[in-house]
C-alpha positions in Angstrom: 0.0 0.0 0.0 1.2 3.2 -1.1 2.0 5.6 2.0 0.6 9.2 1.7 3.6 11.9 2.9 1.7 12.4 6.0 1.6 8.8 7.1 5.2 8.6 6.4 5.9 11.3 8.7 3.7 10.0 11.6 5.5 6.8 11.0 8.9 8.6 11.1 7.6 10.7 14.2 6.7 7.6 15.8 9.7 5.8 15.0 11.8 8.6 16.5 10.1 8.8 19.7 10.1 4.9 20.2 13.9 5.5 19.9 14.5 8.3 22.5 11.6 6.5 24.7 14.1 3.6 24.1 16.8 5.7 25.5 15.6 6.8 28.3 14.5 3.9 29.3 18.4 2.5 29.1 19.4 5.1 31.4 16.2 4.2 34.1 18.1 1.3 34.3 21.3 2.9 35.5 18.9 5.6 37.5 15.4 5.1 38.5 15.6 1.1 39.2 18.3 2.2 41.8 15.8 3.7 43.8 14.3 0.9 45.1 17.3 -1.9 44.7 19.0 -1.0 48.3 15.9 -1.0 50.7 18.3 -2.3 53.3 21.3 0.2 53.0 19.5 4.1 52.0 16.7 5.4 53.5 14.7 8.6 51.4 12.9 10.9 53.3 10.9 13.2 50.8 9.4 16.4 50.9 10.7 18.1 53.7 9.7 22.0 53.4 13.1 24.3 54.5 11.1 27.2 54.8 9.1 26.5 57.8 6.5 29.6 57.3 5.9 29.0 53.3 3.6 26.7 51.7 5.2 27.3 48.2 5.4 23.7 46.2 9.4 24.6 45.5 10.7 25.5 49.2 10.9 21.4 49.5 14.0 19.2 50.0 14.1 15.0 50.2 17.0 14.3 52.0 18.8 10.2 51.1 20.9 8.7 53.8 22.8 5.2 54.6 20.7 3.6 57.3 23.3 3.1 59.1 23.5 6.1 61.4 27.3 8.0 61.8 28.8 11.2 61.1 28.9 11.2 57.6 29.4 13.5 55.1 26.7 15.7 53.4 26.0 17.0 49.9 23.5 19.9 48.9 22.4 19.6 45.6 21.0 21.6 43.8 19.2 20.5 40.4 19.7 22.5 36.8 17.1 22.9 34.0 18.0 26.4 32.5 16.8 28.2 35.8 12.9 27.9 33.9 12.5 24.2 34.9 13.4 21.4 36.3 12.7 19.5 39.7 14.1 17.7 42.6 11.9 14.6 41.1 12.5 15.8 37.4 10.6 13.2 35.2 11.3 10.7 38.2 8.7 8.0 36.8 11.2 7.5 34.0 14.6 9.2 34.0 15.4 8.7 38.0 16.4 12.3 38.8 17.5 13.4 41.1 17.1 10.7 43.6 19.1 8.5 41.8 21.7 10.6 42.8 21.2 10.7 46.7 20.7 7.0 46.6 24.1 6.7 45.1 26.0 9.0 47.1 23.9 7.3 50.4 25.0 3.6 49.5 28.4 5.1 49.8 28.3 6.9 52.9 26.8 10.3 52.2 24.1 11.7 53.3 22.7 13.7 50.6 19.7 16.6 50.3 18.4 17.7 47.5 16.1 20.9 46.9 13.8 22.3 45.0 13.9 26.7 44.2 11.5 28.9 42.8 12.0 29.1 39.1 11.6 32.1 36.5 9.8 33.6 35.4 8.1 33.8 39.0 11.1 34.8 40.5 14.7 36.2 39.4 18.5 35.0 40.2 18.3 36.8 43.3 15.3 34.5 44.7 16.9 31.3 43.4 19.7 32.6 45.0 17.6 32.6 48.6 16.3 30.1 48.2 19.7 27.8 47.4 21.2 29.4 51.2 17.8 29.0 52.8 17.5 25.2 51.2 21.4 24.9 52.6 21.2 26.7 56.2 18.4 24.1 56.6 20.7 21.6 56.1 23.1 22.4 58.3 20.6 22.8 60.6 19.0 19.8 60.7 22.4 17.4 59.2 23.2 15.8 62.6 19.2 14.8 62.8 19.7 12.7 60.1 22.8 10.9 60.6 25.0 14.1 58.8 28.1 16.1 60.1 27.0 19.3 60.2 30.8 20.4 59.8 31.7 18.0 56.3 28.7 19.8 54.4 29.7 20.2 50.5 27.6 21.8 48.0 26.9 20.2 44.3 25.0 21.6 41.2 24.3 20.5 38.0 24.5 23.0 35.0 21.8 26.1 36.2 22.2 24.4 39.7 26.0 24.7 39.3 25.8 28.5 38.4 24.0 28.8 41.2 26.2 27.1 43.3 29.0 29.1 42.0 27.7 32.2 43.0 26.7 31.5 46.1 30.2 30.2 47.1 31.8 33.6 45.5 29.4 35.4 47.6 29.9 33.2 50.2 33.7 33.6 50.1 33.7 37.4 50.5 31.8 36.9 54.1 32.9 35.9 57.1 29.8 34.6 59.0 27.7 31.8 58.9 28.9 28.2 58.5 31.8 27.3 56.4 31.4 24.5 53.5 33.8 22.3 53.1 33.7 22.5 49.3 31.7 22.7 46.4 31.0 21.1 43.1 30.1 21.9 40.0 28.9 19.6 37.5 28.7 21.3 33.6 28.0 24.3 35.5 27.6 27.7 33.5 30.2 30.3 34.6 29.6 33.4 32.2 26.0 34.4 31.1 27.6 36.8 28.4 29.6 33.9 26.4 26.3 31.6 27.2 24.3 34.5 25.6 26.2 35.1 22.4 26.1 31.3 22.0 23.0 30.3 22.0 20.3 31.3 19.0 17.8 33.8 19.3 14.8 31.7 20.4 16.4 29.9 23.5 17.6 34.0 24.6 14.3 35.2 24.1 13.2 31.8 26.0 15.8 31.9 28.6 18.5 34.5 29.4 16.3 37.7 28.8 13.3 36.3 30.8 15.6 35.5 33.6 18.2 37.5 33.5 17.5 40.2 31.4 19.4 41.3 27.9 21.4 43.9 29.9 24.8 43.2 29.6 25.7 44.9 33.3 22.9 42.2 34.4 24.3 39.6 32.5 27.9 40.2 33.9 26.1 40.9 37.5 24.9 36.8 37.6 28.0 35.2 36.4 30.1 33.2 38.5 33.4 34.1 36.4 33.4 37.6 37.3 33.2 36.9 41.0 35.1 34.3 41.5 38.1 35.3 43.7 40.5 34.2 46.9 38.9 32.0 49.9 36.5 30.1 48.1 37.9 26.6 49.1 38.3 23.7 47.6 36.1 23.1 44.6 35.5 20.7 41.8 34.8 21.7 38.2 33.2 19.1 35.5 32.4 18.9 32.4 31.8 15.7 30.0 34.0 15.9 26.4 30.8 15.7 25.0 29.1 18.8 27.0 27.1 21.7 25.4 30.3 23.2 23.8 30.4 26.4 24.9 30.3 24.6 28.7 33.7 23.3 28.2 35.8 26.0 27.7 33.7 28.5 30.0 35.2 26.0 32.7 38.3 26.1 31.4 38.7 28.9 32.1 37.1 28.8 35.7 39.4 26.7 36.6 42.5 28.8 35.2 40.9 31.9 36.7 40.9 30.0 40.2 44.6 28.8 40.1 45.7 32.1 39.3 43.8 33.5 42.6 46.1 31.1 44.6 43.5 28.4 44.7 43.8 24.9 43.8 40.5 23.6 42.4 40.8 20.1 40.9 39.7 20.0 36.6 37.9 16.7 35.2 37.0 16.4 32.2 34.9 12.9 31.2 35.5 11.7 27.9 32.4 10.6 26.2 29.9 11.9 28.6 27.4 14.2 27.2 26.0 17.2 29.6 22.8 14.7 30.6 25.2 12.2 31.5 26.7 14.4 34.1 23.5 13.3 36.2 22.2 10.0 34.7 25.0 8.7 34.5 25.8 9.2 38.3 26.4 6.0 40.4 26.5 3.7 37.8 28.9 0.6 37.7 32.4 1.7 37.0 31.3 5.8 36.7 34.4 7.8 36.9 32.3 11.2 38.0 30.6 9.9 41.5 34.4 8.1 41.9 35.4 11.6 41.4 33.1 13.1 43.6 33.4 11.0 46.2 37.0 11.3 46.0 36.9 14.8 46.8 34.5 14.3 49.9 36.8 12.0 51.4 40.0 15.0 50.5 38.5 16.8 52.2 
């Protein structure tokens, strides 16, 4: 039977999403299926609001730790999505995220949190940005109550959740109250909004960077990490898959540089093969270099 143009392209549209469907469903294996595989080592504890006086959907953490109770180590993380999405329990049902993660860094040892934050265009940088230290003085707060050190907390973030990690620790840095983090880590984080800007086409700017940051170049320079990065920011890890957005890659490149030439020593991996979704699916799986890396850095320091 002779197939009319249209039914060809339903037939190729359908082909195509069986194939990413396909896809994803490989990487549940390696994510959400660990969820529920270590009943007997990681206990989750979801939707914990850090915000005691708000009722706002987003001021909510889960917090994944080893069931057997110690003094571990913590991690804060905080999930990306281009500041206009994304969730603690992104596409959970079939990707995994972000729990996966927590359950991975738990089976090890590590008490993990992860938060939500108000997203634009509701809010601005400078929200997220509350949001991120209120989501974190909560866990410092309440570590010890659930098996955490309150003094081995590290921060992690994932492309929008690294910027905002990064500019919380430069802001951090030029302070000298509060409670001290024992490092942070960025995963294909985005250091400079300008260079992110002038890379990406016109629809994803009028999508993205003007709605939540604005097209103003003071603004733009304002919110990136690069142009506050400076001395006392401690130890910190940068990155990046071979395969990353490519404008990612040399952004932290030059992070890193930036960092060594203000007297600090961050540590620089690169993953060869990984793409900028693997940075977080590919997290805990058999043989994965970038939680070996991770946890490697924890136990430095």
């Amino acid at each position: 039977m002779r197939q009319t143009p249209r039914r060809v392209a339903w037939l190729v549209f359908g082909l195509l999403s069986a194939g990413v469907f396909l896809l994803l469903f490989v990487n549940r294996d390696i994510t959400r299926w660990r969820l529920s595989e270590l009943p007997g080592e990681v206990e989750s504890v979801p939707d914990l609001a850090y915000i005691d006086a708000s009722a706002h959907p987003k001021h909510k953490l889960d917090v994944h730790r080893p069931r057997r109770r110690g003094k571990a180590a913590v991690v804060h993380f905080v999930h990306g999505g281009y500041w206009v999405e994304g969730d603690k329990d992104f596409h959970g049902w079939l990707t995994g995220l972000y729990g996966s993660i927590g359950v991975a860094l738990a089976k090890r040892g590590v008490v993990t949190v992860i938060q939500n934050y108000r997203l634009a265009p509701e809010v601005g940088p400078e929200e997220m940005l509350s949001d991120v230290a209120a989501g974190l003085a909560w866990t410092f707060e309440h570590a010890a109550d659930h098996g955490g050190d309150p003094s081995r907390v590290f921060m992690m973030g994932h492309s929008a959740g690294g910027h905002l990690v990064a500019l919380h620790a430069a802001r951090q840095a030029k302070t000298v109250s509060g409670p001290r983090l024992r490092g942070h880590v960025i995963l294909s984080g985005v250091f400079d909004l300008q260079d992110m800007r002038a890379h990406k086409d016109g629809a994803f700017n009028a999508q993205v960077t003007d709605v939540v940051f604005g097209a103003a170049e003071a603004r733009l320079a304002r919110y990136s990490p690069m142009n506050a990065l400076g001395p006392n920011m401690g130890p910190m890890l940068i990155m990046v898959g071979s395969r990353d957005e490519a404008y990612l890659i040399p952004q932290a490149r030059r992070a890193h540089a930036r960092l060594k030439a203000l007297g600090q020593a961050p540590r620089w991996v690169e993953l060869a093969g990984y793409t900028h979704e693997d940075m977080v699916l590919g997290f805990g799986t058999e043989t994965d270099p970038l939680s070996e890396a991770v946890l490697a850095f924890i136990a430095r320091h």
